[in-house]
C-alpha positions in Angstrom: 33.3 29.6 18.1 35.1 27.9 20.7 38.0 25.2 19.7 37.2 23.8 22.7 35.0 20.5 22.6 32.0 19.5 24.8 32.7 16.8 27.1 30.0 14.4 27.0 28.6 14.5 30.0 26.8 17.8 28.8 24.6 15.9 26.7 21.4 13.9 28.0 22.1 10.6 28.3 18.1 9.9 28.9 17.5 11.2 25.2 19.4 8.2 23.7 17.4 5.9 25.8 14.4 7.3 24.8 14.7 7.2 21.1 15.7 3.8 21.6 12.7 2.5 24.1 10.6 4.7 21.5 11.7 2.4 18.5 10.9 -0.8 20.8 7.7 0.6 21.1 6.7 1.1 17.8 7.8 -2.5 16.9 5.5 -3.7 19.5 2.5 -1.6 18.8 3.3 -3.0 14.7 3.3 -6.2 16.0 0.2 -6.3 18.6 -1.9 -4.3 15.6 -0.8 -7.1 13.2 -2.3 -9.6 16.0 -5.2 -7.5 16.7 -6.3 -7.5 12.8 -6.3 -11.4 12.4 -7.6 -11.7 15.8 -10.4 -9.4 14.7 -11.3 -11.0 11.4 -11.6 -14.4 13.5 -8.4 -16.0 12.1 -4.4 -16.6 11.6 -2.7 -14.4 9.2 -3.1 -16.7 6.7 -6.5 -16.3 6.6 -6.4 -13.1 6.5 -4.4 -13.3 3.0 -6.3 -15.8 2.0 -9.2 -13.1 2.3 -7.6 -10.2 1.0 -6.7 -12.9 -2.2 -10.7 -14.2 -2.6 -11.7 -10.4 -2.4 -8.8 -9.4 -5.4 -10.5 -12.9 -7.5 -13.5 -10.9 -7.1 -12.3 -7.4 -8.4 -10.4 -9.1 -11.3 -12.5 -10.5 -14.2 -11.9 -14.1 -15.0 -11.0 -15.4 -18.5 -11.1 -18.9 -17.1 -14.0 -20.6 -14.4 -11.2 -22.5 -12.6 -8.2 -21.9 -9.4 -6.0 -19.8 -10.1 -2.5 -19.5 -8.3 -1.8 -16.5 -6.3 1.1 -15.5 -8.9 -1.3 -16.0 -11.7 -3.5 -13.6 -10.0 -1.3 -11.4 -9.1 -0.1 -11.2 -13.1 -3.9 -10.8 -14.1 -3.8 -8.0 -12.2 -1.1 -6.2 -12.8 -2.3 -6.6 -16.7 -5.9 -5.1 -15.3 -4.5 -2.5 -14.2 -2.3 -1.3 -17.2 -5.5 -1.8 -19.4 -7.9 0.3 -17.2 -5.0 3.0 -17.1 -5.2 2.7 -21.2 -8.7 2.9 -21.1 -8.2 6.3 -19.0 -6.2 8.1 -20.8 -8.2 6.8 -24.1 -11.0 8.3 -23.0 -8.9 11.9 -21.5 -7.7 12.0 -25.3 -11.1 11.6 -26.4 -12.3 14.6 -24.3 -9.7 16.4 -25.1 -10.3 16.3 -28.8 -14.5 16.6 -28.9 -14.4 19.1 -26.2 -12.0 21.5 -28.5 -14.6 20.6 -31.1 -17.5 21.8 -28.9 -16.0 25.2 -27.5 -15.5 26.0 -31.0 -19.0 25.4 -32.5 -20.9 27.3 -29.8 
């Protein structure tokens, strides 16, 4: 070990520039995909939310015929989702305990 420190002119200055023209890059390429996806779906972004909402109405059953808010929605499925993980692991238990029952019987 040397106590003697590099002077910076030994490292690559072009690496710096890189990492940052890289990061530039990406942003772009983020941005031109976002463009690219509304663009292809024949619409603004907004319509392409409002999509991706009309196709979660669709996955989540209704209690109610009638508009419901996106933070409703959003609610209603969040509670969806905790009941099908219930049902899940309801039905795992119940496996679990009649498929003991079975192995033991044959």
């Amino acid at each position: 070990m040397s106590s003697r420190q590099k002077s910076p002119t030994t490292r690559p200055m072009r690496g710096g520039t890189r990492r940052r023209q890289n990061s530039q890059r990406r942003r772009l390429r983020r941005a031109q995909n976002s463009s690219r996806t509304a663009a292809a779906t024949g619409g603004s972004c907004s319509s392409v939310v409002s999509d991706k909402l009309e196709a979660l109405k669709n996955l989540i059953p209704a209690h109610a015929n009638g508009e419901r808010k996106p933070d409703q929605l959003f609610q209603e499925t969040a509670d969806y989702i905790v009941l099908l993980k219930t049902q899940v692991l309801i039905l795992q238990r119940l496996v679990d305990f009649y498929g003991s029952n079975q192995n033991a019987a044959v």
